[in-house]
BANUGU-589664 format. One record per residue (C-alpha): residue number from 1; residue in three letters; x, y, z. Coordinates in steps of 0.25 Angstrom, whole numbers, plus 5000, padded with zeros to 4 digits. Each point is the difference from the previous one (the first is absolute). Example, Ala and Ser with C-alpha at 12.3 -4.5 7.8 and 13.67 -1.06 7.14 Angstrom:
2
+-----+------+------+------+------+
:  nr : rest :   c1 :   c2 :   c3 :
+-----+------+------+------+------+
:   1 :  ala : 5049 : 4982 : 5031 :
:   2 :  ser : 5006 : 5014 : 4998 :
+-----+------+------+------+------+
***
This chain:
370
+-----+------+------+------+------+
:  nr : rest :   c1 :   c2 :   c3 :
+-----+------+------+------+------+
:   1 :  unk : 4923 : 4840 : 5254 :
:   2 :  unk : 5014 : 4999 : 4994 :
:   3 :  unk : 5006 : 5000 : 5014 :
:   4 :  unk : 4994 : 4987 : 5003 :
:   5 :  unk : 5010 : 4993 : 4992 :
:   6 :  unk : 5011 : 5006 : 5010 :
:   7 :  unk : 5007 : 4998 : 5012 :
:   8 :  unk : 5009 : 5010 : 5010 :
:   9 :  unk : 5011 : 4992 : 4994 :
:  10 :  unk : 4998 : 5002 : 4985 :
:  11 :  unk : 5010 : 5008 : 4992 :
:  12 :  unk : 4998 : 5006 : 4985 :
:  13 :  unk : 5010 : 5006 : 4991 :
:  14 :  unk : 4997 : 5006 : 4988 :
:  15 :  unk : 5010 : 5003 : 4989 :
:  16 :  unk : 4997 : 5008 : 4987 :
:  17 :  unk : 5010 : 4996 : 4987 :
:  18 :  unk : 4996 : 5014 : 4995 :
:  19 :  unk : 5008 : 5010 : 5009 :
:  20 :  unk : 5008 : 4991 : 5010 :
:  21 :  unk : 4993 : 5002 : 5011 :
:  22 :  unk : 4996 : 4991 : 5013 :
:  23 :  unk : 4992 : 4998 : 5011 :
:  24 :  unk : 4997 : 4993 : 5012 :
:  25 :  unk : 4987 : 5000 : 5008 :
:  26 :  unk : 5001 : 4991 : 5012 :
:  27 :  unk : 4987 : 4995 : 5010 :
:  28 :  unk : 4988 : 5004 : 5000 :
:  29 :  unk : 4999 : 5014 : 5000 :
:  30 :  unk : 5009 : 4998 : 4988 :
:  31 :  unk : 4994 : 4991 : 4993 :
:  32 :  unk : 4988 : 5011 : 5002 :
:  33 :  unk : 5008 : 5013 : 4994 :
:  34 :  unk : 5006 : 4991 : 4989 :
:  35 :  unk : 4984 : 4996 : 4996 :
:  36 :  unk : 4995 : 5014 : 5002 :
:  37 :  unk : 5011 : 5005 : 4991 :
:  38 :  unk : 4998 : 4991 : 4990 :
:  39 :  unk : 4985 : 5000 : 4998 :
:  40 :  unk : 5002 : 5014 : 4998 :
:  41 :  unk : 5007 : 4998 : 4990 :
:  42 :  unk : 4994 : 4991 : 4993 :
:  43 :  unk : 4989 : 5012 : 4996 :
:  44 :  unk : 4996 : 4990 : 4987 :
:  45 :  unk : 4998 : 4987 : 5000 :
:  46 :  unk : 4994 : 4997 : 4984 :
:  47 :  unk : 5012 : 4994 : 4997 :
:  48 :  unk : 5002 : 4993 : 5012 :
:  49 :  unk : 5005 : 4985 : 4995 :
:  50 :  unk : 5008 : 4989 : 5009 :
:  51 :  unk : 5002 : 4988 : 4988 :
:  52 :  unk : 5007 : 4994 : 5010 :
:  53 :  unk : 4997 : 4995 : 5015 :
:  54 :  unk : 5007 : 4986 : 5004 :
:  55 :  unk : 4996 : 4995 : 5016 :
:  56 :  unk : 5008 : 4990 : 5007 :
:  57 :  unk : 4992 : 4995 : 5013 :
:  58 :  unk : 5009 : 5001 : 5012 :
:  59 :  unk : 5003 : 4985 : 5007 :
:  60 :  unk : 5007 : 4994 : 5012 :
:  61 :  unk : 5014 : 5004 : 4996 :
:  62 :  unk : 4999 : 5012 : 4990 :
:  63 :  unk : 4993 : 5014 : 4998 :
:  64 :  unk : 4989 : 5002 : 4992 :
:  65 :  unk : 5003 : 5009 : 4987 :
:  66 :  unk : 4992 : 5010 : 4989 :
:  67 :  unk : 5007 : 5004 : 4989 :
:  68 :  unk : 4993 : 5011 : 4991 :
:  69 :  unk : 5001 : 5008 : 4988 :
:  70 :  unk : 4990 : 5012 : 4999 :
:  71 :  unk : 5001 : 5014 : 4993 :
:  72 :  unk : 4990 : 5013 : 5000 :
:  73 :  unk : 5008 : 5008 : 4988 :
:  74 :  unk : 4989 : 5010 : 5001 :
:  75 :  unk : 5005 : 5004 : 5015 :
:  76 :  unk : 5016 : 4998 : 4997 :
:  77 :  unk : 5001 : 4986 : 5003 :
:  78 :  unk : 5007 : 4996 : 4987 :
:  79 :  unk : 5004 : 4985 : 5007 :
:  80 :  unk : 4998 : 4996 : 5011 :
:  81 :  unk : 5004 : 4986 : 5006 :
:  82 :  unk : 4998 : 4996 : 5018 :
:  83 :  unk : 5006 : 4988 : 5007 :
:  84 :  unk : 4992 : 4998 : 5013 :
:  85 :  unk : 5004 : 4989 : 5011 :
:  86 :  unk : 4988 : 4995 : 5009 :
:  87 :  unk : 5001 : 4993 : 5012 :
:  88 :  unk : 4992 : 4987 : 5004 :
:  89 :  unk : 4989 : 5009 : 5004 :
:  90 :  unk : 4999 : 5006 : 4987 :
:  91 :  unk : 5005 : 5016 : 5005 :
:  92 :  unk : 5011 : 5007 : 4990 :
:  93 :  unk : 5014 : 5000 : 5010 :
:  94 :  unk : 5008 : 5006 : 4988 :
:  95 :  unk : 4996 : 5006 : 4986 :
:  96 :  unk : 5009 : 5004 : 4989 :
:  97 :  unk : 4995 : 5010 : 4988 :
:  98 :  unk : 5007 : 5004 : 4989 :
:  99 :  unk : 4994 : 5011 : 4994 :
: 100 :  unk : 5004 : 5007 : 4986 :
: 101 :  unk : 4991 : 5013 : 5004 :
: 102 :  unk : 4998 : 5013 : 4992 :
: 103 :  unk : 4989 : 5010 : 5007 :
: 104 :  unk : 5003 : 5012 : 4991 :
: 105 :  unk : 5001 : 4994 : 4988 :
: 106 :  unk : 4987 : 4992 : 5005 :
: 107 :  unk : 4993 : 5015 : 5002 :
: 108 :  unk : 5005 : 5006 : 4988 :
: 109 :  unk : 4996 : 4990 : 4990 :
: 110 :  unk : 4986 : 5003 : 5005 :
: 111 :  unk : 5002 : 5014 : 5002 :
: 112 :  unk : 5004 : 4999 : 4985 :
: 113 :  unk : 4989 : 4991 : 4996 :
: 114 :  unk : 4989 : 5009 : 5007 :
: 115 :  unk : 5006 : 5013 : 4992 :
: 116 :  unk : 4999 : 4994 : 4987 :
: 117 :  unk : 4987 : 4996 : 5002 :
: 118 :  unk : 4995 : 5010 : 5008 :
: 119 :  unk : 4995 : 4994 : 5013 :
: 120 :  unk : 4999 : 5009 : 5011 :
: 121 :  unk : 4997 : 4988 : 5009 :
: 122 :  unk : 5010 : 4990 : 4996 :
: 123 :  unk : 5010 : 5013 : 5002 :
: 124 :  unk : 4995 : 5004 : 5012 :
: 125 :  unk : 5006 : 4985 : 5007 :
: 126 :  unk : 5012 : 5004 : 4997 :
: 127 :  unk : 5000 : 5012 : 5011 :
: 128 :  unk : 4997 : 5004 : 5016 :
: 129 :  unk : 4994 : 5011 : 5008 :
: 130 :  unk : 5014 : 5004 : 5001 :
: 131 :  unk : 5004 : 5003 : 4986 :
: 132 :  unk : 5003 : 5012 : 4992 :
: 133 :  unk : 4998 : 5005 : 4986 :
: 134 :  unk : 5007 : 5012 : 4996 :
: 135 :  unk : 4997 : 5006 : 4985 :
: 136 :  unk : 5007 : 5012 : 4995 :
: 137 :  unk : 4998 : 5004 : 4987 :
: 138 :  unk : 5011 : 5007 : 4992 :
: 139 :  unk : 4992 : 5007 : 4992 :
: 140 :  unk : 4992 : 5008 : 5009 :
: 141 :  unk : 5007 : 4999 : 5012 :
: 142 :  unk : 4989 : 4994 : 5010 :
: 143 :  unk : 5004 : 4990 : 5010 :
: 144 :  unk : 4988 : 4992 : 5005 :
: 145 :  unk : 5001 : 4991 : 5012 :
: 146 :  unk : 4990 : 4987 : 5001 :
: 147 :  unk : 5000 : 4994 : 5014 :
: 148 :  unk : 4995 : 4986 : 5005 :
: 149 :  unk : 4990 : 4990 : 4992 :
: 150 :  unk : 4991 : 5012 : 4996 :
: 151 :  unk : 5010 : 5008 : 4996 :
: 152 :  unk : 5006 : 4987 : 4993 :
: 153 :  unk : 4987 : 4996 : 4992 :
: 154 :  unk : 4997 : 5019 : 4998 :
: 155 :  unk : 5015 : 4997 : 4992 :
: 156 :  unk : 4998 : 4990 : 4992 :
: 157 :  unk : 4984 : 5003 : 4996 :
: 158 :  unk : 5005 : 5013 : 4995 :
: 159 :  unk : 5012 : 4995 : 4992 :
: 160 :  unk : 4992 : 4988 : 4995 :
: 161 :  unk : 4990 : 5011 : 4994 :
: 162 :  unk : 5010 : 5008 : 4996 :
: 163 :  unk : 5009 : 4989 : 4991 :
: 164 :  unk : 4987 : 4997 : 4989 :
: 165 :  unk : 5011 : 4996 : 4990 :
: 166 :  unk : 5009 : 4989 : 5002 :
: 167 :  unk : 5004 : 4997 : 4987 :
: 168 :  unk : 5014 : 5006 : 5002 :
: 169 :  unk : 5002 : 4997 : 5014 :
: 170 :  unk : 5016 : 4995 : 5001 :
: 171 :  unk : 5009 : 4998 : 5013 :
: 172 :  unk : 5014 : 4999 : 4996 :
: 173 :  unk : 5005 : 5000 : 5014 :
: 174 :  unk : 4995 : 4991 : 5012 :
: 175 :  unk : 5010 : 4995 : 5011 :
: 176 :  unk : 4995 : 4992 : 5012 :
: 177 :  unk : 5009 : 4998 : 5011 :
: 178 :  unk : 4995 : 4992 : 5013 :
: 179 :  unk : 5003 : 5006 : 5013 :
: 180 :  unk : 5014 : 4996 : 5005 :
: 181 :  unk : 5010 : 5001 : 5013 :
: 182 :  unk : 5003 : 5015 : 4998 :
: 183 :  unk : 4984 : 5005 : 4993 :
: 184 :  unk : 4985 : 4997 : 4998 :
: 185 :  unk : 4996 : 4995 : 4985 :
: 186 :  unk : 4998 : 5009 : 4989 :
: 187 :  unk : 4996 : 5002 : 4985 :
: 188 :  unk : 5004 : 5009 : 4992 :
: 189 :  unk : 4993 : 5005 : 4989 :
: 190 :  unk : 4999 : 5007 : 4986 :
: 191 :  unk : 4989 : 5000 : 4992 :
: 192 :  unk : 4992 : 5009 : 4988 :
: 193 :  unk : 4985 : 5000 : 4993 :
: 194 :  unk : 5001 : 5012 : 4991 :
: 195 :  unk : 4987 : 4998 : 4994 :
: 196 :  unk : 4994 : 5002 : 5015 :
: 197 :  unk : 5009 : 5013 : 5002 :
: 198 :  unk : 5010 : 4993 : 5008 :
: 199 :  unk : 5013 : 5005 : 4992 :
: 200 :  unk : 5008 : 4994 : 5012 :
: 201 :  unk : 4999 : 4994 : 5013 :
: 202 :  unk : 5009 : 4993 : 5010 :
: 203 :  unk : 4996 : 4994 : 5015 :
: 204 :  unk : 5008 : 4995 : 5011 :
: 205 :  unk : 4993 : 4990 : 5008 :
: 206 :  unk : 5004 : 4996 : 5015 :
: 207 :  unk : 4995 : 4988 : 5007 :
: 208 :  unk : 4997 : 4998 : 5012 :
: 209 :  unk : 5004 : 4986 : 5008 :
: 210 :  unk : 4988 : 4995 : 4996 :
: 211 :  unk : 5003 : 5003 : 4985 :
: 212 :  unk : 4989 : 5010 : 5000 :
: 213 :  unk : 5003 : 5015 : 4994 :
: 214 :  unk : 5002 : 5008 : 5010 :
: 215 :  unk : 5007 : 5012 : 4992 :
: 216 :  unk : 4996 : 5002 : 4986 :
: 217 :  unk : 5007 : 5013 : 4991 :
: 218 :  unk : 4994 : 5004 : 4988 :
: 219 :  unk : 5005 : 5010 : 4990 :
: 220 :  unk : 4993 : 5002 : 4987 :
: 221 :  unk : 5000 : 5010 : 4988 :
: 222 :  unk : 4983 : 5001 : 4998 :
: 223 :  unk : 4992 : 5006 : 4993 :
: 224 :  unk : 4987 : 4995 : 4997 :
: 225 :  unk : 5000 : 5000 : 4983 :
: 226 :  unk : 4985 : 5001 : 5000 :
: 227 :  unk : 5000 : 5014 : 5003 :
: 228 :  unk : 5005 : 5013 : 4995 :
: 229 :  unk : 5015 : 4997 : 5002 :
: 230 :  unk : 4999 : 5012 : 5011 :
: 231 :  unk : 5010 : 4999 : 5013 :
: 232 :  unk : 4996 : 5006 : 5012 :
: 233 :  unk : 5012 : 5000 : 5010 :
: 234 :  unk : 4999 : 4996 : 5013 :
: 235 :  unk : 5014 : 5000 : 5006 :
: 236 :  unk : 4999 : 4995 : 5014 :
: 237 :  unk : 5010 : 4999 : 5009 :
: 238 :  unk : 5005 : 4992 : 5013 :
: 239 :  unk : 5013 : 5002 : 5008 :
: 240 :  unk : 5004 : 4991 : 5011 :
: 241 :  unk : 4997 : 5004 : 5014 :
: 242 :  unk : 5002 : 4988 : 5010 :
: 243 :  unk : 5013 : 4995 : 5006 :
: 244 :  unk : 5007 : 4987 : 5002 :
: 245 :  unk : 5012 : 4991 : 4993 :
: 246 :  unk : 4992 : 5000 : 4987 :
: 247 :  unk : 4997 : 5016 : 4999 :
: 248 :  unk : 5015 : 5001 : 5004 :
: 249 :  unk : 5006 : 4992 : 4991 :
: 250 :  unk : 4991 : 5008 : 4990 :
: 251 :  unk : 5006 : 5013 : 5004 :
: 252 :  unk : 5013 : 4996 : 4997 :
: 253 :  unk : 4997 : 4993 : 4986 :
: 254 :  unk : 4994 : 5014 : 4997 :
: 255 :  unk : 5011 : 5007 : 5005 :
: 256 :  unk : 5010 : 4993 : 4993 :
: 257 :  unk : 4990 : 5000 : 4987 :
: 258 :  unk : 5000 : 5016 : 5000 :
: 259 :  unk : 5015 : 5002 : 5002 :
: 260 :  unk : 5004 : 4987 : 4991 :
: 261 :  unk : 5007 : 4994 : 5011 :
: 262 :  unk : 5002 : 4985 : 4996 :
: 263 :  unk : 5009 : 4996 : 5012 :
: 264 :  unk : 4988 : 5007 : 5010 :
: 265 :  unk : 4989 : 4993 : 4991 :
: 266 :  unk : 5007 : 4987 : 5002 :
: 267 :  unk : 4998 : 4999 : 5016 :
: 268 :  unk : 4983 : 4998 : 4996 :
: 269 :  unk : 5005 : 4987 : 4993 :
: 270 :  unk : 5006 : 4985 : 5004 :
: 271 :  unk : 5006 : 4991 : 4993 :
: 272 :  unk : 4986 : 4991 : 4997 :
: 273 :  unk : 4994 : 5013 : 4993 :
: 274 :  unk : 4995 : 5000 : 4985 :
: 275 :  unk : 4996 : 5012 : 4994 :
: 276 :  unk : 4992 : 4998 : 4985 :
: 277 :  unk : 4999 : 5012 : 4990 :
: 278 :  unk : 4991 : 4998 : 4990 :
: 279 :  unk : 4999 : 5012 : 4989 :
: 280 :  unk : 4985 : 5001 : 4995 :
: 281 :  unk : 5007 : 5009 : 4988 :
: 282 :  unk : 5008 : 4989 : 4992 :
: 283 :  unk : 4996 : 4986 : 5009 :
: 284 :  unk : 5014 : 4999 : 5007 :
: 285 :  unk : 5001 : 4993 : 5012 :
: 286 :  unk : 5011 : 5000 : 5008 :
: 287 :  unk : 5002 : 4992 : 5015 :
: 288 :  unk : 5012 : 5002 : 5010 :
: 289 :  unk : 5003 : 4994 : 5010 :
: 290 :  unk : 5007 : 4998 : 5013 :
: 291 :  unk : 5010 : 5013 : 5003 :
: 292 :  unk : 5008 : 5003 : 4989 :
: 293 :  unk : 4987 : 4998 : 4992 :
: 294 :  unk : 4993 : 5009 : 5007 :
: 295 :  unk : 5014 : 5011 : 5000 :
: 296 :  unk : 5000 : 4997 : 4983 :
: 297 :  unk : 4985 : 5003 : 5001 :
: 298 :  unk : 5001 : 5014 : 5007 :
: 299 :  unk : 5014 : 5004 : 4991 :
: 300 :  unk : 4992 : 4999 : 4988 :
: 301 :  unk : 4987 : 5006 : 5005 :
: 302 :  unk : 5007 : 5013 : 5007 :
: 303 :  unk : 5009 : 5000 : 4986 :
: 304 :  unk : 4987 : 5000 : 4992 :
: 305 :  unk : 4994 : 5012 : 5010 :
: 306 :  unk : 5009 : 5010 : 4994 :
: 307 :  unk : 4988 : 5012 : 5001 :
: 308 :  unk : 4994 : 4998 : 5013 :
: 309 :  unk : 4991 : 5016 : 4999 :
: 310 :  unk : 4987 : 4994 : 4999 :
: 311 :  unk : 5002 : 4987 : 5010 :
: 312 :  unk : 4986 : 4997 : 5007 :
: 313 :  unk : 4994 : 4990 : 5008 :
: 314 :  unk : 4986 : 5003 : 5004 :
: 315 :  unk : 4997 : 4987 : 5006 :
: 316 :  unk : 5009 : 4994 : 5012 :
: 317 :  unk : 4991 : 4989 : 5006 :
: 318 :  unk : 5008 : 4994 : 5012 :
: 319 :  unk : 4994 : 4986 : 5008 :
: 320 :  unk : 5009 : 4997 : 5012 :
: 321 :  unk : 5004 : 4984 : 5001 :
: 322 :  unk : 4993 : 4993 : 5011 :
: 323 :  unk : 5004 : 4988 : 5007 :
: 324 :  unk : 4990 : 4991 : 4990 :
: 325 :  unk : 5003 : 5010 : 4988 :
: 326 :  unk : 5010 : 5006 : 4990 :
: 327 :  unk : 5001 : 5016 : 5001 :
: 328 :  unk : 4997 : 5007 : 4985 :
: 329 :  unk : 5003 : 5011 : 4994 :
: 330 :  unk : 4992 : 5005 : 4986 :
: 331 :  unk : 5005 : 5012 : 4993 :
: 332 :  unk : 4997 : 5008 : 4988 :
: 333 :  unk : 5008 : 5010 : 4994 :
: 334 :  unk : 5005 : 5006 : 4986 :
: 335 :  unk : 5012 : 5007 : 4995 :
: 336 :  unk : 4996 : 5004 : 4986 :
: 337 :  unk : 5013 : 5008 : 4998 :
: 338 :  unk : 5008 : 4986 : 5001 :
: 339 :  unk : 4991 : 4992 : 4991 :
: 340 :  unk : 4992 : 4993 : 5013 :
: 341 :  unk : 4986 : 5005 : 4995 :
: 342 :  unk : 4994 : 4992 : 5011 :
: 343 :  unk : 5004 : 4992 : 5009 :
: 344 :  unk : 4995 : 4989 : 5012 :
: 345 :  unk : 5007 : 4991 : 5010 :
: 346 :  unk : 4995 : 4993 : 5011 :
: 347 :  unk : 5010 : 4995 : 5010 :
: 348 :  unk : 4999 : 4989 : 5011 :
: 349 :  unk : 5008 : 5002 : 5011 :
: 350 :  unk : 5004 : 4990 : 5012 :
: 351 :  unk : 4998 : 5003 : 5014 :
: 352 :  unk : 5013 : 5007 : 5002 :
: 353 :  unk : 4996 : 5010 : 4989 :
: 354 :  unk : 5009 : 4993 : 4989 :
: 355 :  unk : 4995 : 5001 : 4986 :
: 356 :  unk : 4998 : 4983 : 4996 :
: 357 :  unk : 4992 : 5002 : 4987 :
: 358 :  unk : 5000 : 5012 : 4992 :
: 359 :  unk : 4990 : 5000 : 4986 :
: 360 :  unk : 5002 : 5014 : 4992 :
: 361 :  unk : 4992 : 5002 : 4988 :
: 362 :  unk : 5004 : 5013 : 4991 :
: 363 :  unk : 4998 : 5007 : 4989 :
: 364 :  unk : 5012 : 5004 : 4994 :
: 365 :  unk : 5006 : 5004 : 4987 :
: 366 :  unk : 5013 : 5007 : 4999 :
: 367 :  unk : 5001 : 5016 : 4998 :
: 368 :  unk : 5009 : 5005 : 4990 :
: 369 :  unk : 5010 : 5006 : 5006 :
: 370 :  unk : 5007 : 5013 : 4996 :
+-----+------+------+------+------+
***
């Protein structure tokens, strides 16, 4: 219906304030992707509000004009304003949009909204039949894997059950980043309900282009506090066993993490990485970035690994990037004898198997040293 309002000549560009970016969509197959695209995006409309819209008829001796204001917060479109020329025939030759658009954090704050109050429904818009939930639990080493929507809404139905208290539910950490130049959006998250069991938990969230979770992390330390206080160890494991730039780059990060080699673990990064650390012990977080960042993140780390004899990783979970999709990499390990009583980090990786984001939750106190 929208593409009766164009003609072969039209042309719309479409900037958004938030990141920078532009885009030019001419004719009408165009004008076509540029609606497809944004009606996709615009996955909820209860805010949807345009206070202002101002016509000016076309005439002998000028074009026709609409100028118009609209926003849909709900779906990222914080502001929104679009300049449209018409011609005497009333079709749009040129349409300019300015857009201040933020899909991930659109998709967390309902992500976040659905979690506290425990909508499996609401939660389950926030996801595909591409996406992936990954729960390891520190305490008895099981790793479960939920796939697609029914494995999405199997997740959440269990977890909702399982967190019957709320009343101490806290998140001190939660960092949104929108997908950019170099890697697709991302949250990254720390959060506790003791009283439900969940001494601890962190998750990774990756987005999709469509701001839909396609990877999601989970570590937790669980136990259910309505029982006997029993745990019954699982200990699953997973190593890698593909091949491509992402599972080579992985090899020589974990290379170079055995041997302590900072100059061989540098070649995984670039100068747009950013690795945060955040230590579940004390409430420390620390972010490095670019290249001598991550160089003083891997000094101190190898430094602090002074006892490497019970080094583990049982979980290596490798995805290779795509040309629509970030490669990832989700590790668990320990190294009690240093302090790291547990440990996760889940790492996104470009399509030349370079480590863009890096978010490592541990668990470490320092050993006394004799």
């Amino acid at each position: 219906m929208i593409m009766a309002d164009y003609v072969e000549e039209s042309e719309i560009t479409v900037y958004n304030d938030a990141d920078g970016s532009s885009t030019t969509y001419s004719g009408l197959s165009g004008v076509r992707t540029c609606f497809e695209g944004l009606f996709a995006s615009l996955w909820d409309t209860s805010d949807l509000s345009a206070p202002i819209v101002h016509v000016e008829e076309a005439t002998a001796d000028k074009a026709g004009q609409v100028f118009l204001i609209w926003a849909a917060p709900a779906s990222g479109y914080q502001t929104a304003t679009d300049t449209f020329l018409f011609d005497q025939a009333g079709k749009i030759t040129r349409q300019h949009v300015v857009v201040h658009y933020l899909p991930v954090q659109a998709s967390w704050d309902n992500h976040f909204a659905a979690f506290g109050g425990q909508d499996v429904e609401r939660i389950l818009r926030d996801y595909s039949e591409d996406s992936v939930i990954t729960v390891y639990n520190q305490l008895t080493g099981s790793n479960t894997v939920f796939s697609g929507l029914d494995g999405v809404r199997e997740c959440f139905v269990g977890l909702f059950a399982s967190l019957y208290d709320l009343g101490d539910l806290a998140a001190p950490v939660v960092t949104v980043k929108e997908a950019s130049a170099h890697e697709p959006g991302s949250v990254f998250l720390v959060w506790n309900a003791a009283a439900s069991g969940y001494s601890e938990a962190t998750d990774t969230f990756i987005f999709d282009s469509s701001a839909k979770i396609l990877w999601q992390n989970v570590a937790v330390s669980y136990v259910d506090p309505r029982g006997d206080g029993s745990i019954t160890r699982v200990d699953n494991t997973e190593a890698p066993s593909g091949s491509g730039p992402v599972h080579d780059g992985w090899s020589n990060h974990f290379a170079a993490f055995g041997g302590q080699d900072v100059d061989m673990i540098m070649a995984d990064y670039v100068e747009e990485s950013e690795i945060t650390v955040y230590n579940d012990a004390d409430g420390s977080s620390t972010t490095y970035s670019g290249l001598d960042g991550v160089r003083e993140c891997f000094v101190g780390l190898f430094a602090s690994l002074f006892d490497t004899s019970d080094l583990s990783a049982p979980i290596v979970h490798v995805d290779e990037a795509t040309t629509d999709k970030a490669g990832q990499v989700f590790l668990v390990w320990a190294a009690p004898a240093s302090g790291y009583r547990t440990a996760t980090d889940t790492f996104l990786f470009n399509q030349a198997g370079k480590i863009t984001r890096q978010h490592v939750v541990v668990h470490y106190e320092a050993p006394e040293q004799e």
